[in-house]
N, C-alpha and C positions, 0 to 999 in steps of 0.2 A: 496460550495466553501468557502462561508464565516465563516465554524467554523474552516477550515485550516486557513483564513489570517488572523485569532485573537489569533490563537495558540502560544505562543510565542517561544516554540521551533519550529516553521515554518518558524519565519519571516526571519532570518537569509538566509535562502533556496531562500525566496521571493526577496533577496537581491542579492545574488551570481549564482542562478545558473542559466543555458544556454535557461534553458528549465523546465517544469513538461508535466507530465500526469495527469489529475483529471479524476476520476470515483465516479460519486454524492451514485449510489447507487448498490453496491454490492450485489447481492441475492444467500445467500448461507445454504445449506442443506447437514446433514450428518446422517445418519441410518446405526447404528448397525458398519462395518468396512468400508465402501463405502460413499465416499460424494463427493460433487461437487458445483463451483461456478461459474456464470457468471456478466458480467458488461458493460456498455458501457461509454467511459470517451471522452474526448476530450483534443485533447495534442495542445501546447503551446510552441511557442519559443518568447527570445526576438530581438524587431526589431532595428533597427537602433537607436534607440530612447531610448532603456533601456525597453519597454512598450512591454511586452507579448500580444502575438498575436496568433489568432489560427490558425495551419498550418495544425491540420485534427483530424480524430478521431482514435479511437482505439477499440479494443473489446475484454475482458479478458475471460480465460475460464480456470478454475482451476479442477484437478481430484485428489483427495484424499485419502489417504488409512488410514486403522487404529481406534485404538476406537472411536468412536465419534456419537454422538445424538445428534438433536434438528437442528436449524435455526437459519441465522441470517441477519441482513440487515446494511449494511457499507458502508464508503465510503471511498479512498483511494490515494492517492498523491503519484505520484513518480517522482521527480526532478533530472534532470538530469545535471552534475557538468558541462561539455562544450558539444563541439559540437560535439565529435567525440563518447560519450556516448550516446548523441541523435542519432546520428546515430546507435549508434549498438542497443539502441529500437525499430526504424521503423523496420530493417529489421525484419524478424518473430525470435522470439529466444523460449525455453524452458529452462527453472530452475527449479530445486529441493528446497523447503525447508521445516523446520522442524517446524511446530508449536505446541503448548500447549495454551488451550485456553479455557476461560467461561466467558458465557454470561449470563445474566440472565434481562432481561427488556433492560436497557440504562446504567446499572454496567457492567463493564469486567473489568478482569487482564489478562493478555497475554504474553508471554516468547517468544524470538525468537532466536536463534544460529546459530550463521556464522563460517563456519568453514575456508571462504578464509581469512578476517581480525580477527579473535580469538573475535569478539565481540560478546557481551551476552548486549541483550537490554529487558527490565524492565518494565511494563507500567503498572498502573491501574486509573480508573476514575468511576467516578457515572454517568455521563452524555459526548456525546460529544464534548462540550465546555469545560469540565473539566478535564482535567490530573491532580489526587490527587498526583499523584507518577510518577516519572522516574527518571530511570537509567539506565547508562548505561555505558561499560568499557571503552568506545572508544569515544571521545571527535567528533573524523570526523566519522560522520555518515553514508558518503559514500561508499556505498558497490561496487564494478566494476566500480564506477564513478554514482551510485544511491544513493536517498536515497528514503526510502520509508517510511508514516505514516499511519497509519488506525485509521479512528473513527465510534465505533459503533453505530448508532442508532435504532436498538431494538431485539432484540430477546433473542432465550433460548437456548444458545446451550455449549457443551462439545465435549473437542477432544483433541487428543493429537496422529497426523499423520504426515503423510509423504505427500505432494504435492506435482503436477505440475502445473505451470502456462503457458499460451500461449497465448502471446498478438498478433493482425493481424490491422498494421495501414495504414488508408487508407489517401492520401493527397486529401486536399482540392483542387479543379480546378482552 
């Protein structure tokens, strides 16, 4: 969690939005046209107070098609704008998206494309405290009322597929 709240493209997110999910460590693997990823995060709203609070957890589970070799291990934030966008996370949903992607130790560059807001977002780093590079077309990062960041911390992998992701959150008692 703490290389997102040093991030300073984060901190703005840490300021405005309703809610995140954090997933510390992403384990993901892809061989030959077939890959796949899982996670487990803990989601976060804020309380009366302004002060995020954890209200349960979550469990991601991504299927992948398309060229792609190697591994990698990440972690993942995704901030949600108010509360009516938290909500449409708890309930179970499915997305498509399009990634292009290399990893090689704790270096990646990464491309992503949206086809609902026409944004093209931009990223490369040596490490994941570090973003050397970003950009991006669209100033609000919000994608349906998300935003999403990933940092890698280590592996070796290439791809450039198609995914599903499926998140299943469960409330705290």
């Amino acid at each position: 969690m703490e290389h997102f709240t040093k991030q300073e493209s984060c901190k703005p997110y840490f300021e405005s939005a309703f809610g995140y999910a954090v997933f510390e460590d992403i384990r993901k693997i892809g061989i030959a046209i077939a890959g796949g990823a899982t996670g487990h995060g803990k989601v976060c709203i804020k309380n009366e107070d302004g002060v995020f609070e954890k209200v349960g957890t979550s469990e991601m589970i991504q299927a992948s098609v398309g060229p792609q070799f190697g591994g990698q291990v990440y972690s993942m934030i995704i901030f949600f704008e108010t509360e009516r966008d938290y909500n449409h996370f708890v309930v179970e949903n499915f997305e498509f998206g399009a990634d292009a992607n290399v990893v090689a130790l704790t270096a990646s560059a990464s491309g992503k494309a949206s086809t609902i807001d026409k944004n093209l977002r931009l990223m490369a780093g040596v490490n994941q405290n570090d973003i050397a590079y970003e950009h991006s077309t669209n100033a609000l990062l919000y994608t349906k009322g998300m935003a999403v960041f990933t940092s890698t911390k280590m592996g070796l992998m290439y791809e450039a597929s198609l995914s599903g992701q499926k998140y299943k959150f469960t409330a705290l008692e």
